[in-house]
PANU-96421 format. One record per residue (C-alpha): residue in three letters; chain; x, y, z. Coordinates in pm, 1 decimal, padded with zeros to 6 digits. Example, Ala and Ser with C-alpha at 12.3 -4.5 7.8 and 13.67 -1.06 7.14 Angstrom:
BEGIN
<resn:ALA; chain:A; x:01230.0; y:-00450.0; z:00780.0>
<resn:SER; chain:A; x:01367.0; y:-00106.0; z:00714.0>
This chain:
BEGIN
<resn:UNK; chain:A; x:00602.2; y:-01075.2; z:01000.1>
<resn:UNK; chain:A; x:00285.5; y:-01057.7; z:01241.8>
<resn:UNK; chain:A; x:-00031.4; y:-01255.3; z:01181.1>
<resn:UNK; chain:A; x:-00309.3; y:-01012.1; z:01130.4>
<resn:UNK; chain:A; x:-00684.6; y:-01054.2; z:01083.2>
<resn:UNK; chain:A; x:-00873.1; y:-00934.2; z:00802.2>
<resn:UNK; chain:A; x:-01058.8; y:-00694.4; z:00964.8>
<resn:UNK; chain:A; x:-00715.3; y:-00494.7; z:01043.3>
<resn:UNK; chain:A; x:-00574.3; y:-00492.1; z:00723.5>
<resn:UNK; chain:A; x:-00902.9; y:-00309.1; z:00555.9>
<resn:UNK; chain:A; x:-00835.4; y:-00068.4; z:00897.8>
<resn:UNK; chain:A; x:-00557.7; y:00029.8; z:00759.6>
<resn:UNK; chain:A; x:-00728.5; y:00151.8; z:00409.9>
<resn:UNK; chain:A; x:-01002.1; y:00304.4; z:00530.1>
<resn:UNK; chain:A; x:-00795.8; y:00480.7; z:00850.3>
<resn:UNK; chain:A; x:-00525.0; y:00597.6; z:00596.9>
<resn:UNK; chain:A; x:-00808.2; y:00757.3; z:00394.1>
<resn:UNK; chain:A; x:-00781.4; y:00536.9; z:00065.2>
<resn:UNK; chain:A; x:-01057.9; y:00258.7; z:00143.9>
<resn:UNK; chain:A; x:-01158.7; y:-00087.7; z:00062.2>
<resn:UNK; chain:A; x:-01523.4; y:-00173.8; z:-00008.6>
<resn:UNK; chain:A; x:-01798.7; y:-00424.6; z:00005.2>
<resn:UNK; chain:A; x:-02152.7; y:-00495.3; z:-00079.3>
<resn:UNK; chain:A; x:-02380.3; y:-00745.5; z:-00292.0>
<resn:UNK; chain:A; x:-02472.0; y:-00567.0; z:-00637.7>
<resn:UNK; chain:A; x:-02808.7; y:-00712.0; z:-00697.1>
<resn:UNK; chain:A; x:-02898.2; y:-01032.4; z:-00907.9>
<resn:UNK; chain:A; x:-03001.1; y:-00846.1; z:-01239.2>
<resn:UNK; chain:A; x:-02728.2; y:-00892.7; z:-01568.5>
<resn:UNK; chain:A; x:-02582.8; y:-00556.9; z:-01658.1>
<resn:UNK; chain:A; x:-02306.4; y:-00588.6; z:-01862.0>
<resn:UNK; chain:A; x:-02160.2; y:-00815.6; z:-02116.3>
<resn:UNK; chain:A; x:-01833.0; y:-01046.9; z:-02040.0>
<resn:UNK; chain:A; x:-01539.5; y:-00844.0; z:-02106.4>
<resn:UNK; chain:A; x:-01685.0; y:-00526.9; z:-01973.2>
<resn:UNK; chain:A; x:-01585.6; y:-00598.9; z:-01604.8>
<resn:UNK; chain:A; x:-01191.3; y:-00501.6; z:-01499.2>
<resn:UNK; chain:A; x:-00985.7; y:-00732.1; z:-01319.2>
<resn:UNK; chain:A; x:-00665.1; y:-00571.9; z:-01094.1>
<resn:UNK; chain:A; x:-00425.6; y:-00831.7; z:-00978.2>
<resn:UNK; chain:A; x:-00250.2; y:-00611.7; z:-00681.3>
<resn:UNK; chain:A; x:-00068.4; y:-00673.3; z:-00376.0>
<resn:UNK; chain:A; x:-00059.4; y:-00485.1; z:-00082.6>
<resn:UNK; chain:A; x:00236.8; y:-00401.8; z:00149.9>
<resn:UNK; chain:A; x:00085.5; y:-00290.1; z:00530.8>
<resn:UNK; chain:A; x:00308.0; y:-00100.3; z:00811.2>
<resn:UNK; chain:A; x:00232.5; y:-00061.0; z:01145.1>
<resn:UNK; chain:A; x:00471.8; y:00215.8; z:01244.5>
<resn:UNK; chain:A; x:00346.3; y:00154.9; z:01651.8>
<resn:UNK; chain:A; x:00451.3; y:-00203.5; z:01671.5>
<resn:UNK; chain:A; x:00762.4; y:-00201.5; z:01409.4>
<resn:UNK; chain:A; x:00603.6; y:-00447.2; z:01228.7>
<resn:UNK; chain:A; x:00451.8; y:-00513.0; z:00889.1>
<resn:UNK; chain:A; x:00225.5; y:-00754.9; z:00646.5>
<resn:UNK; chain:A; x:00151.5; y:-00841.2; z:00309.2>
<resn:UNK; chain:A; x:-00146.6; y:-00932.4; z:00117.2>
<resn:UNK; chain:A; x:-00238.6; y:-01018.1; z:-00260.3>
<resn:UNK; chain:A; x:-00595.0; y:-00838.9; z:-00395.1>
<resn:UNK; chain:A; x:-00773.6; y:-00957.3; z:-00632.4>
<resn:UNK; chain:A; x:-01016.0; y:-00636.3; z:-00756.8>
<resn:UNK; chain:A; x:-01275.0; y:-00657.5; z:-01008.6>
<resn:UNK; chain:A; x:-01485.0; y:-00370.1; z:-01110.1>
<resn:UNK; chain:A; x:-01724.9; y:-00252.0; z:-01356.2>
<resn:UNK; chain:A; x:-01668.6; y:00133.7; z:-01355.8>
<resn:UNK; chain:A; x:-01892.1; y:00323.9; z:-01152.6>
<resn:UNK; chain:A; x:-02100.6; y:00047.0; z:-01094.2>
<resn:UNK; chain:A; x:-01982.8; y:-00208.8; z:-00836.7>
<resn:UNK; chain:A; x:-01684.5; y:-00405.9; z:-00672.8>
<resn:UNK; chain:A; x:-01551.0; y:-00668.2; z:-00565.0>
<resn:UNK; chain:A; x:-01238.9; y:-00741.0; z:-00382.0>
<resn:UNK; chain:A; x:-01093.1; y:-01059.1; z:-00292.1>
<resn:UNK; chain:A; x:-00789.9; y:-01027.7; z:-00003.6>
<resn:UNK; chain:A; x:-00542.5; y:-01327.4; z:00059.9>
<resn:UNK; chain:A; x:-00290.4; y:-01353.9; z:00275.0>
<resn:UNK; chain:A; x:00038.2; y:-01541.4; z:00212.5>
<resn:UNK; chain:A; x:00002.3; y:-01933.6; z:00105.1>
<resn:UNK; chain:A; x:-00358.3; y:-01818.9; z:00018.7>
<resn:UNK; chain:A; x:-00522.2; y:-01801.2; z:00337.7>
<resn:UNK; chain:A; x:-00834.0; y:-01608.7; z:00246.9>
<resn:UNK; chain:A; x:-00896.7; y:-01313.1; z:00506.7>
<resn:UNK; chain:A; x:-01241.7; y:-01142.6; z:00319.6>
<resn:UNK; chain:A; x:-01461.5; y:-01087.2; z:00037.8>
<resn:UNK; chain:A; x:-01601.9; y:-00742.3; z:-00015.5>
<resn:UNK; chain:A; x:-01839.8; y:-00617.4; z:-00275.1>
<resn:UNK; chain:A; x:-02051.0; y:-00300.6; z:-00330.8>
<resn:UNK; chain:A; x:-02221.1; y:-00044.9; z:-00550.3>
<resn:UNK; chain:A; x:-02387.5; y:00268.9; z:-00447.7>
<resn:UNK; chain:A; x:-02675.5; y:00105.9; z:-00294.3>
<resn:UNK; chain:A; x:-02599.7; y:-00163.9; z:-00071.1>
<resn:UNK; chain:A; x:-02266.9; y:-00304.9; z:00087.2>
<resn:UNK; chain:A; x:-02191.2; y:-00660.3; z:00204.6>
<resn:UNK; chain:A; x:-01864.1; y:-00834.4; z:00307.4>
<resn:UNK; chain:A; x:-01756.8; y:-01159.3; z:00443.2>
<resn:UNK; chain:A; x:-01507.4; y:-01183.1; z:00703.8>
<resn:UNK; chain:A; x:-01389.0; y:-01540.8; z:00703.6>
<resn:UNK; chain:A; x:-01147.1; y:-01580.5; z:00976.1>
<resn:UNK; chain:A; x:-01427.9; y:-01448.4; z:01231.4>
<resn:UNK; chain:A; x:-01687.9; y:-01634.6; z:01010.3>
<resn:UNK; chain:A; x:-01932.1; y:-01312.4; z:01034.6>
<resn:UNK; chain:A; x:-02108.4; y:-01148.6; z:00717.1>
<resn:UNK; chain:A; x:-02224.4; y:-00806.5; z:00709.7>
<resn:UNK; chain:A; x:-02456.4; y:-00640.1; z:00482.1>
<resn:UNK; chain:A; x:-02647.8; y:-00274.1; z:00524.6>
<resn:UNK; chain:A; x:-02687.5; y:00051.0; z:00311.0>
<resn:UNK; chain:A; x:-02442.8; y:00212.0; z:00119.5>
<resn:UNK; chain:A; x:-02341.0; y:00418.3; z:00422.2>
<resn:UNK; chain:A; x:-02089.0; y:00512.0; z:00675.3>
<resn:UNK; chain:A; x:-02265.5; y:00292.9; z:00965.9>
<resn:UNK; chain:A; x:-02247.7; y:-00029.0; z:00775.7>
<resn:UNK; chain:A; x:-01899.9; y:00002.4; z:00780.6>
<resn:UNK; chain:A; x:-01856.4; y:00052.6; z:01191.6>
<resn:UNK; chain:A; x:-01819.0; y:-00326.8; z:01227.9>
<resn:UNK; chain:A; x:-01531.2; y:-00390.2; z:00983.2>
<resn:UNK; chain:A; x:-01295.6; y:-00064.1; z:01035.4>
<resn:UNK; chain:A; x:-01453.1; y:00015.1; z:01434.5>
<resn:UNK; chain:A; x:-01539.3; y:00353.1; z:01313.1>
<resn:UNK; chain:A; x:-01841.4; y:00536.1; z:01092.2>
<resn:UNK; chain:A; x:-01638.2; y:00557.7; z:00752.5>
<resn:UNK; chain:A; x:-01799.7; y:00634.8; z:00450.1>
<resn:UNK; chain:A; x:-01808.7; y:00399.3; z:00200.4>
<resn:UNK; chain:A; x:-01812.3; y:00709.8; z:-00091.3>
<resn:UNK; chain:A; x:-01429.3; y:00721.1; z:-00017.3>
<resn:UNK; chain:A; x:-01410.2; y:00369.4; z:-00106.0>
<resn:UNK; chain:A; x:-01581.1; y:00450.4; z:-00443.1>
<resn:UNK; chain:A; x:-01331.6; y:00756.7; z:-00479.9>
<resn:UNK; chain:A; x:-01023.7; y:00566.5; z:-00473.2>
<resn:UNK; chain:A; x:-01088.3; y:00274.3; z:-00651.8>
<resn:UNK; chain:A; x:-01276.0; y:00495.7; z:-00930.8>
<resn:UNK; chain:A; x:-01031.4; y:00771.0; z:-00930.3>
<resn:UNK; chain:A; x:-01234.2; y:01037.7; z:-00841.9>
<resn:UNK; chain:A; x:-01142.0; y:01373.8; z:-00688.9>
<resn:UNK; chain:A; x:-01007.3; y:01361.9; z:-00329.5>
<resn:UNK; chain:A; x:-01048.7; y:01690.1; z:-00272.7>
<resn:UNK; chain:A; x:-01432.0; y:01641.0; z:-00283.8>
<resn:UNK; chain:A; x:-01361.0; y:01454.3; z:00041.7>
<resn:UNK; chain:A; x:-01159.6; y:01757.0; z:00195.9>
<resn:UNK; chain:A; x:-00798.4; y:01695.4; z:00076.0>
<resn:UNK; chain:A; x:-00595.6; y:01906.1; z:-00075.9>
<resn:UNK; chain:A; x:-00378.7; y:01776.7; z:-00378.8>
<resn:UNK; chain:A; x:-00113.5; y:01913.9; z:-00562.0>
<resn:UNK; chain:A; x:-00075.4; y:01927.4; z:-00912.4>
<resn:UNK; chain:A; x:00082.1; y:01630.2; z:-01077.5>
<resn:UNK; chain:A; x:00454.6; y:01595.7; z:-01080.1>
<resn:UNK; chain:A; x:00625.1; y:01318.9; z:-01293.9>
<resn:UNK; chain:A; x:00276.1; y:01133.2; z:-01270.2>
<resn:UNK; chain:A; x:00217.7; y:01130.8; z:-00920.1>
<resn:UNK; chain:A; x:-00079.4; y:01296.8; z:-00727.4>
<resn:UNK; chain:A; x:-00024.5; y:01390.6; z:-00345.8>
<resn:UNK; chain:A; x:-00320.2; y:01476.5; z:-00152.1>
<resn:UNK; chain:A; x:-00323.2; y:01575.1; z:00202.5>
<resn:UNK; chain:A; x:-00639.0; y:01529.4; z:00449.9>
<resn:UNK; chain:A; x:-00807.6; y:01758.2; z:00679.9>
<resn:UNK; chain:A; x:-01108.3; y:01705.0; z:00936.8>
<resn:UNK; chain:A; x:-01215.8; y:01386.3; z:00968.9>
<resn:UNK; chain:A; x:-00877.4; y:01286.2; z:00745.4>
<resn:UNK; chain:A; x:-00622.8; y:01506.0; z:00918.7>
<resn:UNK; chain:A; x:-00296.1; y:01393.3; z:00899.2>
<resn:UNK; chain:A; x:-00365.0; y:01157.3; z:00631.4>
<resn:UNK; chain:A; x:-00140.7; y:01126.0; z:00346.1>
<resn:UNK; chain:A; x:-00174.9; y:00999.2; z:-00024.2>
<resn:UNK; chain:A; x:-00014.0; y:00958.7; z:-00307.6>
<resn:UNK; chain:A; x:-00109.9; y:00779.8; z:-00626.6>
<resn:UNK; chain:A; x:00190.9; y:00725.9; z:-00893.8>
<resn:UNK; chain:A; x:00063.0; y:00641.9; z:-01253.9>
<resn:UNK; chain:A; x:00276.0; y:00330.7; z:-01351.0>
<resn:UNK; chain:A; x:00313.0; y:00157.5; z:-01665.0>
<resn:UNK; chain:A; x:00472.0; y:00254.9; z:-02062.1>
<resn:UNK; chain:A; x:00183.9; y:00521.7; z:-02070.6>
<resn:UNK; chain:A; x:-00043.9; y:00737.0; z:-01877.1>
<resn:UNK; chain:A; x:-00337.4; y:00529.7; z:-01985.4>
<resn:UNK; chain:A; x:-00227.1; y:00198.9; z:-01871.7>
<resn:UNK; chain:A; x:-00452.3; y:00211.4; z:-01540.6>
<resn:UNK; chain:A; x:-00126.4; y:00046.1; z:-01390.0>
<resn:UNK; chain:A; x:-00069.2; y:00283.6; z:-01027.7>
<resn:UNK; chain:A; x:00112.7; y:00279.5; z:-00711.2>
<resn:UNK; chain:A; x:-00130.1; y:00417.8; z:-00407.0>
<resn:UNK; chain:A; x:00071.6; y:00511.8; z:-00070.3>
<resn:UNK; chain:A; x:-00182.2; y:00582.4; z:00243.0>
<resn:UNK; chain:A; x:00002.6; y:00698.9; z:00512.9>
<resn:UNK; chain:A; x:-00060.7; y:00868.8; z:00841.7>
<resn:UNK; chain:A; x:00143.6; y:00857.9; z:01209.3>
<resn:UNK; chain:A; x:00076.8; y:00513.2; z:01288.4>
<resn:UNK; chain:A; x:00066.0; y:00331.9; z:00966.5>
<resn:UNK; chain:A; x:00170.6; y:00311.0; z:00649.6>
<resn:UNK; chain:A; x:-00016.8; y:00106.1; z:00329.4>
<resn:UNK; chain:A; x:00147.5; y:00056.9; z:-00006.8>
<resn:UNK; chain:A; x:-00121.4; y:-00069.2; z:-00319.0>
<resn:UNK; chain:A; x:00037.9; y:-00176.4; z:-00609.5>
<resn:UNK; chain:A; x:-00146.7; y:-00243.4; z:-00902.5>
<resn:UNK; chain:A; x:00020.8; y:-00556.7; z:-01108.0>
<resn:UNK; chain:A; x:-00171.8; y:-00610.5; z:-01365.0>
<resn:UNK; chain:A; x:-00504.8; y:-00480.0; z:-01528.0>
<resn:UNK; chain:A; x:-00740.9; y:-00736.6; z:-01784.4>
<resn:UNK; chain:A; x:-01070.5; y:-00816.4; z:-01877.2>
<resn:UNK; chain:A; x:-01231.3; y:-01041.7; z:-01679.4>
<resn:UNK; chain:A; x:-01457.1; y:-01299.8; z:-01860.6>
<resn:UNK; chain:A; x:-01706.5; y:-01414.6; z:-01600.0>
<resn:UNK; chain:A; x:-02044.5; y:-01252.0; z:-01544.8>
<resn:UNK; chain:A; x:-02146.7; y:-00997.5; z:-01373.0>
<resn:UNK; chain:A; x:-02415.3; y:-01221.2; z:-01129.8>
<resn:UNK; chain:A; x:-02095.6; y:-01483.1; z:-01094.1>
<resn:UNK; chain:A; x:-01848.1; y:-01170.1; z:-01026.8>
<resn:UNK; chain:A; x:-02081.3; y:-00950.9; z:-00782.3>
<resn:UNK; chain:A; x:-02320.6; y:-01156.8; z:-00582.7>
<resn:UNK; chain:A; x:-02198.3; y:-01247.3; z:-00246.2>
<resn:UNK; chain:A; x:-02417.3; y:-01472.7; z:-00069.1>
<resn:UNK; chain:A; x:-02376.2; y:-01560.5; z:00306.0>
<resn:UNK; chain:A; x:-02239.1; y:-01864.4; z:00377.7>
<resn:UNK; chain:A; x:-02455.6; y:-02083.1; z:00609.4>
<resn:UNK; chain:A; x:-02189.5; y:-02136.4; z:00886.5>
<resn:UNK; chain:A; x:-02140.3; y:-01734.5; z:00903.6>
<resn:UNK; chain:A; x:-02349.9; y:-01511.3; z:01150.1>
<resn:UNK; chain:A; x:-02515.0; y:-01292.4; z:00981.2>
<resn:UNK; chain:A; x:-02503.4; y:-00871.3; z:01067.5>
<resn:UNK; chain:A; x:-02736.8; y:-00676.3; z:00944.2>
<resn:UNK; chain:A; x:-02697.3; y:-00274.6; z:00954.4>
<resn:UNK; chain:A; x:-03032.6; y:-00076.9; z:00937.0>
């Protein structure tokens, strides 16, 4: 097992074409406890180039197609980041480095956590299972419960696959495989429950004062 830093691990969603996300939602109340998902997950990360690979446990939480939040640990709990977004505004904490970022819900704001223009949209897509194809993949028709999807442009090459898990198709329990050349991520959802804290104590990241602040116009 390699050490790796936060900032690579979320590379290797958004490079693989299913994407992680960040951003504060706002201060307002705007749902009720109960309403807002929580996805205990772990993630398995490959890096084909240097034979070598890393695991992670995510925490999600989500109130459907309004915001997220993602909490990423590595083993014995070592926190790597915080992330949370909605369609307006993104914001994320990278606490090895001790930076914070925050800017539009846009592609740029995302340069200094995967070293690349991604849009965040794709984040949205995955997590909210919306159409990839919308994005320019092309999916097949679902086989045994599993969707495969296959990028082109800016996702050439890219490769996913989302497996419904769980006793029935509605569980929300699924397996997401990102794969391309040089990597490989594996997203396993574990379990799926409401969570019972509010939405201003779920989705407000605030800055801690120790972290330097970036700020993406």
């Amino acid at each position: 097992m390699q050490k790796y830093s936060f900032t690579n691990l979320v590379l290797v969603f958004v490079g693989l074409g299913a994407f992680f996300m960040a951003g504060c939602a706002g201060t307002q109340e705007k749902s009720q406890a109960g309403d807002i998902q929580y996805v205990e997950s772990k993630a398995l990360i490959e890096d084909k180039t240097k034979n070598s690979s890393n695991s992670a446990s995510i925490d999600l939480f989500y109130l459907q197609n309004d915001v997220i939040r993602m909490e990423v640990t590595a083993l014995l709990g070592y926190r790597l980041g915080s992330l949370v977004m909605n369609s307006q505004k993104v914001s994320y904490a990278l606490h090895p480095q001790k930076a914070f970022v925050e800017g539009p819900f846009a592609a740029r704001t995302m340069k200094p956590l995967f070293r690349q223009d991604l849009d965040p949209k794709l984040i949205w897509a995955v997590v909210f299972d919306r159409d990839l194809r919308a994005f320019g993949f092309t999916c097949s028709d679902a086989v045994l419960r599993t969707n495969t999807c296959q990028g082109s442009g800016a996702t050439q090459g890219v490769t996913v696959i989302v497996q419904q898990m769980g006793e029935t198709p509605n569980s929300g329990l699924k397996k997401i495989t990102i794969e391309n050349a040089n990597l490989k991520f594996v997203w396993l959802y574990k379990a799926i429950r409401k969570h019972n804290k509010s939405y201003n104590e779920t989705f407000v990241l605030n800055k801690p004062e120790e972290y330097r602040l970036i700020t993406i116009k």
